[in-house]
VOPAGU-2260 file (C-alpha; in pm, 1 decimal, decimal comma):
REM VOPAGU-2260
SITE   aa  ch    i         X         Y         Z
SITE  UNK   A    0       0,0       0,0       0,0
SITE  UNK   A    1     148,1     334,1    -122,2
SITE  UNK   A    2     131,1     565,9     179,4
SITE  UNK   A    3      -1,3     862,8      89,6
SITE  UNK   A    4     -35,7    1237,0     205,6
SITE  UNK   A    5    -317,0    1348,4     406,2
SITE  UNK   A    6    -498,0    1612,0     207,3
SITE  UNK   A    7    -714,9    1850,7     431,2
SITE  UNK   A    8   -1107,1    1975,6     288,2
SITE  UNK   A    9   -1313,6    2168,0     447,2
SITE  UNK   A   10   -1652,6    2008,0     530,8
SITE  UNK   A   11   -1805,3    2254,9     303,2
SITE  UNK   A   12   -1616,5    2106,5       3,7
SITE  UNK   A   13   -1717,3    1791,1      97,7
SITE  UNK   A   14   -2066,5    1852,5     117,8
SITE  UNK   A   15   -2070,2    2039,9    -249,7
SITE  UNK   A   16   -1796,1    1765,9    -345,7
SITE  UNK   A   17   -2090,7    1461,6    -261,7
SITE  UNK   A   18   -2372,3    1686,3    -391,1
SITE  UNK   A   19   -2177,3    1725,2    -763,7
SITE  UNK   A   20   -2084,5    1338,6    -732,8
SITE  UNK   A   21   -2476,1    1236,8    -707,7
SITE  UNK   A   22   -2631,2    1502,6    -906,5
SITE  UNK   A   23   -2887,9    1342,2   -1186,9
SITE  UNK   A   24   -2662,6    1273,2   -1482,2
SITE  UNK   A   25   -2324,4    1238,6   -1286,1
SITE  UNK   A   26   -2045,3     998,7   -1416,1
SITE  UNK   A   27   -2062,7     724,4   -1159,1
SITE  UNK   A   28   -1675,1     750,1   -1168,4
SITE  UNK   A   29   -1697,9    1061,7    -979,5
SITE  UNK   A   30   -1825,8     948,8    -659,8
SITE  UNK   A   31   -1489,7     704,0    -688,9
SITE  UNK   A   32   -1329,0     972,5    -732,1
SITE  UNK   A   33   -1456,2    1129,9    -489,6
SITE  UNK   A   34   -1436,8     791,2    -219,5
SITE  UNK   A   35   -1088,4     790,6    -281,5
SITE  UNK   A   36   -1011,5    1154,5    -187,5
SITE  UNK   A   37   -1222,1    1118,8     106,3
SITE  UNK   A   38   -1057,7     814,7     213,5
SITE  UNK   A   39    -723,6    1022,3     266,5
SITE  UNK   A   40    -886,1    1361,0     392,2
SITE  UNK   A   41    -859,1    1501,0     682,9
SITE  UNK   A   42   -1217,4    1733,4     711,8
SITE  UNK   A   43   -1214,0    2052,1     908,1
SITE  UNK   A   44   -1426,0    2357,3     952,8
SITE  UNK   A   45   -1390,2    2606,4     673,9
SITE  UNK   A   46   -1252,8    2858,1     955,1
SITE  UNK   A   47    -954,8    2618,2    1039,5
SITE  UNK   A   48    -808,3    2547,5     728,5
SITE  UNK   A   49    -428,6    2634,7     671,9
SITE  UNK   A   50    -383,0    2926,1     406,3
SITE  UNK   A   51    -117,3    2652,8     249,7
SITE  UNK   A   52    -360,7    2443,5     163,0
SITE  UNK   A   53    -544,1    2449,5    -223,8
SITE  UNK   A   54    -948,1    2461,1     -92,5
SITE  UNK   A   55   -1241,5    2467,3    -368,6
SITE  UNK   A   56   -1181,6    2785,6    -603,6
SITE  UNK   A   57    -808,9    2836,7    -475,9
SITE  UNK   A   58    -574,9    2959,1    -731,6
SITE  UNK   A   59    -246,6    2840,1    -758,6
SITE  UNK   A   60      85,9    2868,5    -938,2
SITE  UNK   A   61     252,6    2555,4   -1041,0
SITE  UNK   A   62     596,9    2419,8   -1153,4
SITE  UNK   A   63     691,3    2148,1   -1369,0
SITE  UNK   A   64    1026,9    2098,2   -1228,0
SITE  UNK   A   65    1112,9    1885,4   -1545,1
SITE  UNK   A   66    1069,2    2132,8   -1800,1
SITE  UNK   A   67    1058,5    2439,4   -1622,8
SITE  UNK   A   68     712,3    2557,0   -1700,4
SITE  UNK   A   69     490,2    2740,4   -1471,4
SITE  UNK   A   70      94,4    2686,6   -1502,2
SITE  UNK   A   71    -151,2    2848,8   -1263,2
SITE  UNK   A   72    -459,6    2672,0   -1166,3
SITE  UNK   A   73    -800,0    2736,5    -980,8
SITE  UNK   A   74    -965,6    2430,6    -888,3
SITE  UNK   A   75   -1339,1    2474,0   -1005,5
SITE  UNK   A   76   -1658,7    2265,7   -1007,3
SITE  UNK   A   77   -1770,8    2113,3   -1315,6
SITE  UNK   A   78   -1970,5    2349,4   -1418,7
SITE  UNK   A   79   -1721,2    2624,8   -1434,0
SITE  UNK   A   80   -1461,5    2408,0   -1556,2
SITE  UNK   A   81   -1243,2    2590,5   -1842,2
SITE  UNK   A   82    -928,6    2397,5   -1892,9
SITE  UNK   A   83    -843,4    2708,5   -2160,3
SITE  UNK   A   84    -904,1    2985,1   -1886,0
SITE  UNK   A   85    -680,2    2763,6   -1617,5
SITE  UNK   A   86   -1001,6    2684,4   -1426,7
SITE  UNK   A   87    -950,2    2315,0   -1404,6
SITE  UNK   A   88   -1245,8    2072,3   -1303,6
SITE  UNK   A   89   -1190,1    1939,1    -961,3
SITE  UNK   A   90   -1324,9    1595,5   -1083,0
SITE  UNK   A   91   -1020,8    1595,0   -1355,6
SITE  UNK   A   92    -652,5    1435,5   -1223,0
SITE  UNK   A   93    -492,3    1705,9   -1162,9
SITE  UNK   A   94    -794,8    1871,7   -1005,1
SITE  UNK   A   95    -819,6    1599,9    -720,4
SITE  UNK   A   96    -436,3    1567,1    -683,0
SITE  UNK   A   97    -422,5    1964,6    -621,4
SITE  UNK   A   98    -780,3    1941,3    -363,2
SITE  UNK   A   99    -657,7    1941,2     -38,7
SITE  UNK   A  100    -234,1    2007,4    -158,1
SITE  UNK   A  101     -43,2    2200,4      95,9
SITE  UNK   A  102     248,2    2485,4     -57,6
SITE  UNK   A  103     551,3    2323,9    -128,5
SITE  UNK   A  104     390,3    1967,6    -219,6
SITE  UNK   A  105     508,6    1766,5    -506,8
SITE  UNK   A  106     139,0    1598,7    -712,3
SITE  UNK   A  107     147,1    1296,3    -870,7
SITE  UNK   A  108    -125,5    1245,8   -1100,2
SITE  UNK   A  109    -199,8    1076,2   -1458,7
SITE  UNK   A  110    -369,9    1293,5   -1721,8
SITE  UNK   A  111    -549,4    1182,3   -2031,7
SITE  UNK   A  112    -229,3    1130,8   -2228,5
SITE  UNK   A  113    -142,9     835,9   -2005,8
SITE  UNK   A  114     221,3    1001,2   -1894,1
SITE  UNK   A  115     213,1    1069,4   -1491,9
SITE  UNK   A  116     314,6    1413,2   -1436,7
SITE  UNK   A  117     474,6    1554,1   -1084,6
SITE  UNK   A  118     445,5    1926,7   -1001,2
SITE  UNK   A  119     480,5    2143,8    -710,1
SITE  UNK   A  120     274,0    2338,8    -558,2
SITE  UNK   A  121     483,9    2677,9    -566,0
SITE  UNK   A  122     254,4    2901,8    -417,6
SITE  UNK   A  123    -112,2    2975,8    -324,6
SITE  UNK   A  124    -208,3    3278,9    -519,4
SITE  UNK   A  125    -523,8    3281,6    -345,3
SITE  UNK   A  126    -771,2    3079,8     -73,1
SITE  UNK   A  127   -1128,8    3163,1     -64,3
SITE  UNK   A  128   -1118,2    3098,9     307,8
SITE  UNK   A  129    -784,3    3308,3     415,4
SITE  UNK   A  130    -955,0    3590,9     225,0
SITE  UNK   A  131   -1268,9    3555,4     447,1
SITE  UNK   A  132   -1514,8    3407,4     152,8
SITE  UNK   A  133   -1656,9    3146,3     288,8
SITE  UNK   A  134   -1981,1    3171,6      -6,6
SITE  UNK   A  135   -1763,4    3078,6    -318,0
């Protein structure tokens, strides 16, 4: 068993998280997903998250250490998902390898082209919960 990092969520994540996962119409891989992340989460109150840590509709700047390239993400809900526009779907890879991601963290995930990619988490650009927004 590969030991993995805690990832913290804040229990209203998790309660949008499991409502997006069972919505009419959902791919019945997300609540997988979903199980999986949960399975590894620690879940606190929205008020007692770390401002290291990438929450629901963080922004953050990331570094492929291999190439050198710099990408900055927000993690999104499907329906505001916009790969183009750097919002990327929280239900993608890289969306639930980056959920719950503390600053300096190296992810590990596989996108669609098969190849696993590792990047770290350089900085937190911004946390809807260290800026007070606890509606987003």
């Amino acid at each position: 068993m590969k030991k993995t990092k805690p990832c913290y969520l804040t229990e209203l994540d998790v309660a949008r998280l499991e409502k997006h996962a069972s919505s009419p119409g959902a791919d019945a891989k997300l609540q997988d997903m979903l199980d999986d992340v949960l399975e590894r989460a620690v879940i606190v109150d929205s008020r007692e998250i770390p401002a290291n840590i990438v929450t629901m509709n963080s922004q953050a700047t990331l570094i492929d250490e291999a190439s050198g390239e710099h990408m900055t993400w927000t993690v999104v809900y499907p329906p505001n998902a916009d790969f183009a526009q750097g919002r990327l779907n929280v239900f993608s890879p890289a969306g639930l390898a980056l959920l719950g991601a503390r600053r300096g963290d190296r992810i590990r995930f596989t996108p669609p082209s098969g190849t696993q990619k590792v990047l770290k988490l350089e900085k937190i650009l911004y946390q809807p919960e260290a800026a007070d927004d606890f509606s987003l």
